[in-house]
SERO-4910 file (N, C-alpha, C, O; in steps of 0.05 Angstrom, whole numbers):
BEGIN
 pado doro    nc1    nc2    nc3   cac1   cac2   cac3    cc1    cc2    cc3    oc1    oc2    oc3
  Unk    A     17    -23      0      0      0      0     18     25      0     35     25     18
  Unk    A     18     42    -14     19     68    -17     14     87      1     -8     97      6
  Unk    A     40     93     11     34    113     33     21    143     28     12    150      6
  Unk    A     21    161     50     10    196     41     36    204     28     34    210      4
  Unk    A     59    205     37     90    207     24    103    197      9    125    206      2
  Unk    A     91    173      0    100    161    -20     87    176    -47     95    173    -70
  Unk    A     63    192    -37     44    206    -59     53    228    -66     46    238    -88
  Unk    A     69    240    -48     73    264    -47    103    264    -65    106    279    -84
  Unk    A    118    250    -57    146    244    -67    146    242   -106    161    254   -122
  Unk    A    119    219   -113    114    218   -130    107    237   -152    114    236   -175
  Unk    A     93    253   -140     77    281   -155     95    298   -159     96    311   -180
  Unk    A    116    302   -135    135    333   -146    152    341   -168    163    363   -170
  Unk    A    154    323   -184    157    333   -212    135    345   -223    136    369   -228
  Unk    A    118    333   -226     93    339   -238     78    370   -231     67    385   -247
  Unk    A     84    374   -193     74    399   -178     98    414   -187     91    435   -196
  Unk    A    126    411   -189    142    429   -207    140    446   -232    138    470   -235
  Unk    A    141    423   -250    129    432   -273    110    456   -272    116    479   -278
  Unk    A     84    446   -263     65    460   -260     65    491   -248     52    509   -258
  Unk    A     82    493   -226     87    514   -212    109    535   -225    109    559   -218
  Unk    A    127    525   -244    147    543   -256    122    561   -289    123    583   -299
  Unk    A    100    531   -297     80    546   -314     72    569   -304     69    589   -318
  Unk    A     64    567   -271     50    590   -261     63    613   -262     52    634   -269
  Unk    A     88    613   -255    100    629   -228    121    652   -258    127    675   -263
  Unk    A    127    619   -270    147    638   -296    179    639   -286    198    649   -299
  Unk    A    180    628   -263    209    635   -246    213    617   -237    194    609   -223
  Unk    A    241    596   -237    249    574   -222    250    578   -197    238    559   -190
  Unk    A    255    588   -179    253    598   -146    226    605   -137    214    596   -118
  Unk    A    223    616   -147    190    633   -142    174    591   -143    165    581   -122
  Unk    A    174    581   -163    160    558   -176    168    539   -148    149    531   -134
  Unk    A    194    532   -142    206    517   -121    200    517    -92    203    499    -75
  Unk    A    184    556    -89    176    567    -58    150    555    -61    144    539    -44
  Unk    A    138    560    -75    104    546    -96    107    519    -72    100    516    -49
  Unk    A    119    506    -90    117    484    -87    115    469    -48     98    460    -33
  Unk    A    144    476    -46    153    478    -12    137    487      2    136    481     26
  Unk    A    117    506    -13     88    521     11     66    490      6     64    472     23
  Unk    A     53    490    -20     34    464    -25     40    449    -11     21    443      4
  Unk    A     64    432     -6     71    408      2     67    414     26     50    400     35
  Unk    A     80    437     48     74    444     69     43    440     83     39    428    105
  Unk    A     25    451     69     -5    464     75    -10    426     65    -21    419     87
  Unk    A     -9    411     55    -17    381     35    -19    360     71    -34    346     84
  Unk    A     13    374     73     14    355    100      4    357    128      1    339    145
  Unk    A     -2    396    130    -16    404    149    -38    392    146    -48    383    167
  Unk    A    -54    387    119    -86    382    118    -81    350    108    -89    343     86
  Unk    A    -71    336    122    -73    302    106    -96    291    114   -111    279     99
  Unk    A   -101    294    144   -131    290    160   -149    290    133   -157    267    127
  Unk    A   -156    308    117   -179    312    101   -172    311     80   -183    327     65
  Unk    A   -153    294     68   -148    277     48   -160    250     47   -152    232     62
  Unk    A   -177    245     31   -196    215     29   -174    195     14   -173    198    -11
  Unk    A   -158    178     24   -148    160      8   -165    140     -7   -185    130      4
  Unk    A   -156    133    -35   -167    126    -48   -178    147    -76   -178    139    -99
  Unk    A   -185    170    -69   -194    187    -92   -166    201    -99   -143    199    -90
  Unk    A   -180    219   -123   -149    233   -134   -127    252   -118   -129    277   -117
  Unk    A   -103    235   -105    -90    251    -99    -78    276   -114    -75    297   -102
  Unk    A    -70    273   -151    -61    295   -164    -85    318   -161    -76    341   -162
  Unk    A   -111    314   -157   -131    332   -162   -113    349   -139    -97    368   -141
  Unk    A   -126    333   -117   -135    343    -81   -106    358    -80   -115    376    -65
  Unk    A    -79    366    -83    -43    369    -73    -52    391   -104    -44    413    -99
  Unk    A    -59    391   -121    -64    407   -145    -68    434   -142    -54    454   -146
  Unk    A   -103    426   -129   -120    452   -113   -106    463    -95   -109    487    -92
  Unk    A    -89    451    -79    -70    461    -56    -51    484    -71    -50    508    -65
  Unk    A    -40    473    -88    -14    489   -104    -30    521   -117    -22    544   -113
  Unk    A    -57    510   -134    -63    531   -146    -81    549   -124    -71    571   -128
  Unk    A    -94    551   -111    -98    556    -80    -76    588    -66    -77    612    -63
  Unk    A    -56    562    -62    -33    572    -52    -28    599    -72    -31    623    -65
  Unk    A    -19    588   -100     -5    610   -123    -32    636   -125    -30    658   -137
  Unk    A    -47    629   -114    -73    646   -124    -70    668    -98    -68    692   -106
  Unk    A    -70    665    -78    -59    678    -43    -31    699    -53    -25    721    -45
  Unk    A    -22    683    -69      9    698    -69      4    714    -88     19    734    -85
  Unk    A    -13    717   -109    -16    742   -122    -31    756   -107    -22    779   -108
  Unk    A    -47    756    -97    -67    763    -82    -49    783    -68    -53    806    -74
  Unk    A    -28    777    -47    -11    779    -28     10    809    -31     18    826    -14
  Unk    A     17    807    -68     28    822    -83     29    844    -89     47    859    -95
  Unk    A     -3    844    -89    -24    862   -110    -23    892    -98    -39    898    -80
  Unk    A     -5    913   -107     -4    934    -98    -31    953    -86    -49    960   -102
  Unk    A    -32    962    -54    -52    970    -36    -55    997    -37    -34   1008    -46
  Unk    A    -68   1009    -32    -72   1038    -22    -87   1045     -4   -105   1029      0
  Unk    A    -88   1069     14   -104   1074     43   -123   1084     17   -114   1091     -5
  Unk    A   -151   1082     24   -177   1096     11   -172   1119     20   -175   1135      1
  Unk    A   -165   1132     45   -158   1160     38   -140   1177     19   -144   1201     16
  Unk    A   -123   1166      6   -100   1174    -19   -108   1167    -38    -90   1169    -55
  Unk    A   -135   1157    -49   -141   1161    -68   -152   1186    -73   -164   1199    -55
  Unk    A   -146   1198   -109   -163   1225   -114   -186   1218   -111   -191   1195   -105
  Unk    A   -210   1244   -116   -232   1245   -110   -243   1232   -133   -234   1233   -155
  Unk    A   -268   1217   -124   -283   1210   -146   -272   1184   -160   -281   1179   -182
  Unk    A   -256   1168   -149   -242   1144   -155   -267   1126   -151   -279   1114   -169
  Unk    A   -274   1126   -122   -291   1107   -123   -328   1116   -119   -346   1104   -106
  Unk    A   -329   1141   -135   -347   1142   -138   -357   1148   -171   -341   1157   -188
  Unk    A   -388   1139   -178   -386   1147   -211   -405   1166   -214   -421   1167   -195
  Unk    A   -409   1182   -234   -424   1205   -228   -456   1192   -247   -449   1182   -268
  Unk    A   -477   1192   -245   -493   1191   -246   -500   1192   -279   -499   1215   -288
  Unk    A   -504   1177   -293   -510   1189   -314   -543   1182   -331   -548   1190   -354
  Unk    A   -557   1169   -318   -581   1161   -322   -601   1189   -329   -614   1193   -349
  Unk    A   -598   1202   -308   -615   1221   -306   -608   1243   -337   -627   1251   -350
  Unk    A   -582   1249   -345   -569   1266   -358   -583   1254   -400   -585   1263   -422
  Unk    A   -590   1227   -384   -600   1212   -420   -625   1221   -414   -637   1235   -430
  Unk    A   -634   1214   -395   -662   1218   -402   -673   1252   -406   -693   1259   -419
  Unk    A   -658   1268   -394   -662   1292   -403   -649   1300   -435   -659   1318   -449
  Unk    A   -637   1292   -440   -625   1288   -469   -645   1278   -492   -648   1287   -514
  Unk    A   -663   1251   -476   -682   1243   -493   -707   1256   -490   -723   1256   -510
  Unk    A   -713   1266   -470   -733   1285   -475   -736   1312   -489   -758   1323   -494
  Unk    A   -706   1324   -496   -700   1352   -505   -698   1340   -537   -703   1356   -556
  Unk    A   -694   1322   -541   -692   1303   -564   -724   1309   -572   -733   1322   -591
  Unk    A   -735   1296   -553   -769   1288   -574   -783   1310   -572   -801   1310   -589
  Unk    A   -785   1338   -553   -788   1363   -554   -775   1383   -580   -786   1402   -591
  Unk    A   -747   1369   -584   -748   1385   -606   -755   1378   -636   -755   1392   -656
  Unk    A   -762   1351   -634   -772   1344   -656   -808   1350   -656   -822   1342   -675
  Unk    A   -820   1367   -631   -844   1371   -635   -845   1406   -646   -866   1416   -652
  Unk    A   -824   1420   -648   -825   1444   -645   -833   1443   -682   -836   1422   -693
  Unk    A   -836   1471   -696   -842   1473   -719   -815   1469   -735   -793   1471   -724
  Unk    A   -819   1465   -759   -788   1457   -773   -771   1488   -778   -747   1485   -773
  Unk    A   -776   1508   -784   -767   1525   -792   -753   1539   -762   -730   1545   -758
  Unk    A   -774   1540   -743   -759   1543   -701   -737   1531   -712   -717   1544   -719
  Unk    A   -741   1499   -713   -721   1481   -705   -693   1491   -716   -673   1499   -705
  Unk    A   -700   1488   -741   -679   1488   -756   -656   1518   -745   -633   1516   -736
  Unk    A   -669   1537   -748   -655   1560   -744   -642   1555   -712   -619   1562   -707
  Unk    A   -657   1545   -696   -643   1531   -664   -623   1525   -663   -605   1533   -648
  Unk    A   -622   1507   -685   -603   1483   -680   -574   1490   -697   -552   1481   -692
  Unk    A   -581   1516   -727   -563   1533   -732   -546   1549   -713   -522   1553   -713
  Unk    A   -570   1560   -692   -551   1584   -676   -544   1566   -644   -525   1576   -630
  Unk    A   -553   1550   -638   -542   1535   -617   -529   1515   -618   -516   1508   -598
  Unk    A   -529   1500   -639   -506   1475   -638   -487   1486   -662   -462   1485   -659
  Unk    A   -497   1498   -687   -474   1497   -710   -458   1524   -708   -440   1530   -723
  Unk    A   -470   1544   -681   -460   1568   -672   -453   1592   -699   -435   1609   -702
  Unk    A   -477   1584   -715   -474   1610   -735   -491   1634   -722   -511   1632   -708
  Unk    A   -479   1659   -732   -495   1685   -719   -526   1689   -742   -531   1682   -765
  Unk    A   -538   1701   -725   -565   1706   -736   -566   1713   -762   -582   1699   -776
  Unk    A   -548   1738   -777   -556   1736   -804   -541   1713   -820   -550   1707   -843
  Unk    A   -519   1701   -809   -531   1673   -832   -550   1655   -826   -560   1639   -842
  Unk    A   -556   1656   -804   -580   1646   -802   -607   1645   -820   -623   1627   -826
  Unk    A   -604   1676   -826   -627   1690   -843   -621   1694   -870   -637   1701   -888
  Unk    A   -590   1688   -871   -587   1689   -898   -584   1654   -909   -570   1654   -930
  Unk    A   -590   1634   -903   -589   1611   -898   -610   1606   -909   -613   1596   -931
  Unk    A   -633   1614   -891   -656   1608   -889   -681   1623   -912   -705   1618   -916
  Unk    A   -662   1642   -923   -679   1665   -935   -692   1680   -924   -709   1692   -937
  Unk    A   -687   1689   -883   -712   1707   -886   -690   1727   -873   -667   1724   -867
  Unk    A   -704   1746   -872   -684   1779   -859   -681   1764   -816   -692   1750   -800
  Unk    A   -667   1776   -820   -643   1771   -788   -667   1776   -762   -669   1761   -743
  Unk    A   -683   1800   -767   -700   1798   -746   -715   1766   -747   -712   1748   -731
  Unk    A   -730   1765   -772   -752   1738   -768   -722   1713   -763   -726   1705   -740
  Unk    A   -712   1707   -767   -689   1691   -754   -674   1682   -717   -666   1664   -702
  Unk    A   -682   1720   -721   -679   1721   -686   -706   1709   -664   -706   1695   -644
  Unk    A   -728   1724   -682   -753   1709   -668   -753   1679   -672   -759   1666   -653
  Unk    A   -750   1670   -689   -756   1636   -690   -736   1625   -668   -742   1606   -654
  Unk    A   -709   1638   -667   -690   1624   -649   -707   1627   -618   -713   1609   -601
  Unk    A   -712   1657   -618   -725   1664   -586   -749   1646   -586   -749   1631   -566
  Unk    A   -773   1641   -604   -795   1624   -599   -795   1598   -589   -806   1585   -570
  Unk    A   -777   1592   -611   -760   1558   -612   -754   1545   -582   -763   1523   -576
  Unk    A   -735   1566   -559   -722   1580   -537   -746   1575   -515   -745   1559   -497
  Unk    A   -764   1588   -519   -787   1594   -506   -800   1573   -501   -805   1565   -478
  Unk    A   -805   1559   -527   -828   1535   -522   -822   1512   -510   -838   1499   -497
  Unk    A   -790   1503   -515   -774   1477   -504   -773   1487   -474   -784   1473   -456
  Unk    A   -757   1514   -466   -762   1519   -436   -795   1511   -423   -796   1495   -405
  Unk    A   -816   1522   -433   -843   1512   -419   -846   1490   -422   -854   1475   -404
  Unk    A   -840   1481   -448   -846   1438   -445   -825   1420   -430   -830   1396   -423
  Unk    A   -800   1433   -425   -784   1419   -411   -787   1423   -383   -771   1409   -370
  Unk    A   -801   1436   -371   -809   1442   -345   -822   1427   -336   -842   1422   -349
  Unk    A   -818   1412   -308   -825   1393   -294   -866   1399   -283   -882   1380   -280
  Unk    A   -872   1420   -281   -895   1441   -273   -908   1451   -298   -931   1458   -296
  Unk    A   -894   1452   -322   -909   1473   -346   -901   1498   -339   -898   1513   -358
  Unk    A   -897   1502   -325   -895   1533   -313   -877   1552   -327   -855   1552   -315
  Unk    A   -876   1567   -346   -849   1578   -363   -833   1589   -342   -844   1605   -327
  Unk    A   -807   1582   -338   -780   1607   -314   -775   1629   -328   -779   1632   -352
  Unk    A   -768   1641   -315   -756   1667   -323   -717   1664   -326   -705   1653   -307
  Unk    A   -709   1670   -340   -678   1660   -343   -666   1681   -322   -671   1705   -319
  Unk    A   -654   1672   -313   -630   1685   -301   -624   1719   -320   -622   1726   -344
  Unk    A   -625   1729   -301   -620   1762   -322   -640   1780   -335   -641   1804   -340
  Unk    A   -660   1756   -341   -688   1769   -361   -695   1791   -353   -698   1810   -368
  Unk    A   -700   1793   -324   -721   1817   -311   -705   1843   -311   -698   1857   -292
  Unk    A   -702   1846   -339   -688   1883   -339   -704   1898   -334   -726   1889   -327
  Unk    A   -699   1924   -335   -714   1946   -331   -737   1944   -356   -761   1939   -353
  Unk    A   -724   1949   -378   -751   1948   -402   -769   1929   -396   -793   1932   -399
  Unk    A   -759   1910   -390   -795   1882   -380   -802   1897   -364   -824   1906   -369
  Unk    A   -792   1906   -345   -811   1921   -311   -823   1942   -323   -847   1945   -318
  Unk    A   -807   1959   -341   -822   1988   -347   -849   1972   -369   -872   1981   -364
  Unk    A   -848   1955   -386   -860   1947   -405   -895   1927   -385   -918   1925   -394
  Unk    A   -883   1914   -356   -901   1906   -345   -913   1924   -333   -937   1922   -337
  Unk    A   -908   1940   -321   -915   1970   -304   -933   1985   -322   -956   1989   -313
  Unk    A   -925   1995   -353   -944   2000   -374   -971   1989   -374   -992   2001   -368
  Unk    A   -969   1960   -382   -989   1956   -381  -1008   1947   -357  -1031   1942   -363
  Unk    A   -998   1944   -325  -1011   1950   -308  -1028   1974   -301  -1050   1974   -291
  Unk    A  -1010   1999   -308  -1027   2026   -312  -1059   2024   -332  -1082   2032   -328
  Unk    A  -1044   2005   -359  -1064   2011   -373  -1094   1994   -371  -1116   2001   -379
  Unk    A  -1085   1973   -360  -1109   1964   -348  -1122   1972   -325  -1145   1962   -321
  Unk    A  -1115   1987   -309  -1127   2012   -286  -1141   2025   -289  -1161   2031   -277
  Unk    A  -1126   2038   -316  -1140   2061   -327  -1174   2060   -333  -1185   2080   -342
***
């Protein structure tokens, strides 16, 4: 009968081999090994004789080689990482407002659109806009402002049209004030 060491004796060519495939380095492959055989004999208790010893001393080796990279693997405190390493910034929300500014502007009129999409994405100024389009620079400027207007109230969570940042000059106040008078009157 075949001893646990007689098994072991037998295999270490074979666990050699194998461990210089892993490791790539005759020493590194040889420490491999000297650890498996080590940890093989610590755990012989729960070795079933009779089933595959190459399997059972195998798993041990690749086990082992798997710990030592593991072991290797350059660390860092989570505080030294830059900001935002391990966080990702959200981008769900950013499509779906994309796809809604998307199907809003395909509801606007073609001639809005088009002039929009001249002076806000292809960043030409108003009279080529109007010279583009065939019409004079004012009707150019209005389609861009309408165009402007209508996607702000449909893109609004409420309907509610905002007022932009800056809008409320004096001429709107003097122009609202007017006609507050004139409905008094």
């Amino acid at each position: 009968m075949i001893s646990f060491h007689d098994d072991i004796k037998a295999i270490l060519p074979r666990l050699r081999v194998i461990a210089r495939a892993m490791t790539r380095d005759v020493h590194a492959a040889d420490d491999l090994v000297q650890e498996a055989v080590a940890k093989a004999l610590a755990a012989r208790a729960s070795f079933t004789p009779g089933t595959n010893f190459g399997g059972w001393i195998y798993r041990i080796l690749r086990n082992e080689f798997l710990s030592g990279v593991r072991r290797q693997r350059p660390t860092v405190d989570v505080a030294d990482l830059p900001e935002g390493v391990l966080s990702r910034r959200a981008e769900q929300e950013e499509r779906l407002v994309a796809h809604r500014l998307e199907g809003e502007l395909s509801r606007l009129p073609a001639h809005q659109r088009e002039a929009l999409v001249l002076v806000a994405i292809e960043g030409l100024g108003y009279d080529e806009v109007g010279a583009r389009m065939g019409v004079p620079v004012g009707t150019a400027k209005s389609w861009v402002f309408r165009a402007r207007r209508l996607l702000q109230t449909r893109l609004l969570d409420d309907g509610e049209p905002r007022r932009a940042i800056g809008s409320d000059t004096k001429r709107s106040r003097a122009r609202a004030g007017r006609a507050e008078g004139a409905r008094t009157e």
